[in-house]
N, C-alpha and C positions, 0 to 999 in steps of 0.2 A: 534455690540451691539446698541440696541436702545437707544436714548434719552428717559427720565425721562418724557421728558416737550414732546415727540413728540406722536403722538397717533400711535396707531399700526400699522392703515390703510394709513397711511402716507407714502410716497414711500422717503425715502432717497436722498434729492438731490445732485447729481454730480458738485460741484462746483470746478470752472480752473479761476487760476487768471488771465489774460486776460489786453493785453495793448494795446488801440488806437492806428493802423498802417498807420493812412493815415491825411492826413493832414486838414484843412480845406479850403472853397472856399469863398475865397473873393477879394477885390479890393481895390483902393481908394475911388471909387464910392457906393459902397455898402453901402446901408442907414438903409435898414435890419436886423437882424439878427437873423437868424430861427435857434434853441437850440433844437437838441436831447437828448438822455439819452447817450444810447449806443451801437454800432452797433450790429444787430440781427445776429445771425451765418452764415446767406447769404448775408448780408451787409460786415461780414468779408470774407469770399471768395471771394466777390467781388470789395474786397477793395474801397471800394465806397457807399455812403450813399443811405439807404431806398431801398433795394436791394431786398427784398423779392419779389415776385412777388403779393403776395396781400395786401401790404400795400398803402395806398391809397396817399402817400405823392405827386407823381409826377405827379397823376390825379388830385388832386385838386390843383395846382401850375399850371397846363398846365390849368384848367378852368375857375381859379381866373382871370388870363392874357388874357385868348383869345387867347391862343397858342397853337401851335404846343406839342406833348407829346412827352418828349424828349426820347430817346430809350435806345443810347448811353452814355458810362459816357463823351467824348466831349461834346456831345449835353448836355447831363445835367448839367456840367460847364458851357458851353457856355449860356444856359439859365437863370442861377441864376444869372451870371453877368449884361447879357441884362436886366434883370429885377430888379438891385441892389441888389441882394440878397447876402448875407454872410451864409453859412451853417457850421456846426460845433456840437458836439455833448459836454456835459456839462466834462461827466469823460474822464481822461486819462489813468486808470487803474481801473480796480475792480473786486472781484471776482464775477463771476456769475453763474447762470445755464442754460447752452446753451442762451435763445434770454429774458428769464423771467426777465423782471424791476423788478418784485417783489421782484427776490432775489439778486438783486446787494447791495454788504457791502464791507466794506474793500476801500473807493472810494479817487481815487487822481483825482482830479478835473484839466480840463484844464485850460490855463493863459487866459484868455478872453481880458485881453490890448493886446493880438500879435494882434487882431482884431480891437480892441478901438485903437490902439494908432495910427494905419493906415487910417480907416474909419471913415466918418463922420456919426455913427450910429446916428439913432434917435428915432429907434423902435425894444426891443427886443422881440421874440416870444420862448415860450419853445411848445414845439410840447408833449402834452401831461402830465398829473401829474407827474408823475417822473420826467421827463426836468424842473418841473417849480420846484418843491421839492425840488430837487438836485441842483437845481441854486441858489435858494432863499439861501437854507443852506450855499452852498461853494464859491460862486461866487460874489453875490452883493453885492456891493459896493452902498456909496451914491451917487457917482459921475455921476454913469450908470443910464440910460434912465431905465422908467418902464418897468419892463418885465410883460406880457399879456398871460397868461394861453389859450391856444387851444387847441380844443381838439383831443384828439390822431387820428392820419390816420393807425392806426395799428391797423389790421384786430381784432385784440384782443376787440377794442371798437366797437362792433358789433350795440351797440344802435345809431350810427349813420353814418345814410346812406351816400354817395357822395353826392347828391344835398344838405343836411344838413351840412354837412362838408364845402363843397364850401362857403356856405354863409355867414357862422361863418367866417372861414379866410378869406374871400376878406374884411369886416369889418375892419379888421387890418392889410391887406397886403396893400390895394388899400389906398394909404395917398393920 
């Protein structure tokens, strides 16, 4: 049966409550700390962050740096470290539909001190409106550094190209 509030032409969304499998990357050196939403459904296959094939995350990280583009999920550990990076995504639960931010409700946020109370962060980044949304909402604190809206490498934010992407984040990556 349809909803009242939903229009006809509306396709019914499939929503699966869904819980963060994998952990996040970080160090004591980690100065960083780059904020997702939450893993897209080949992020989840993959157990492993930014996993789609055309999400522009690990192209614009490898061209910020002047680096190699990591391939593997070692290599792409190994990277974020070399480069201080902390990655981490904001929920630990929510329901969704398949990879859509738009429709994540129901949200248990992750402990963001496991990260803080090991690293000497000094720069948060949410990769995207939902990351910075859902952060703002569940997560900050007064204590925590400014978090700094980016914008999305997800292929969904089609108005900006990689060379435009790059130069926004190195702005806030390169301290």
């Amino acid at each position: 049966m349809r909803s009242a509030l939903m229009p006809f032409w509306c396709k019914r969304m499939e929503y699966t409550h869904v819980t963060h499998t994998f952990g996040p990357v970080y160090d004591d050196a980690s100065r960083i700390l780059i904020l997702g939403s939450f893993p897209s459904v080949k992020s989840r296959e993959q157990q492993f962050y930014y996993g789609h094939p055309q999400n522009r995350f690990w192209k614009v990280l490898a061209a910020v740096f002047e680096d190699t583009l990591p391939e593997t999920i070692p290599q792409k550990k190994a990277f974020l470290l070399e480069h201080h990076i902390a990655l981490w995504d904001v929920i630990a639960s929510c329901d969704i539909a398949g990879s859509s931010d738009s429709s994540i409700r129901n949200v248990t946020a992750n402990d963001m001190e496991v990260i803080l109370k090991t690293a000497d962060i000094r720069r948060i980044c949410a990769n995207g409106d939902t990351a910075y949304r859902l952060f703002s909402k569940y997560c900050l604190t007064a204590e925590m550094p400014e978090v700094k809206k980016l914008p999305s490498t997800s292929p969904a934010n089609a108005a900006w190209n990689l060379e435009r992407l790059t130069q926004c984040w190195a702005q806030e990556l390169l301290l």
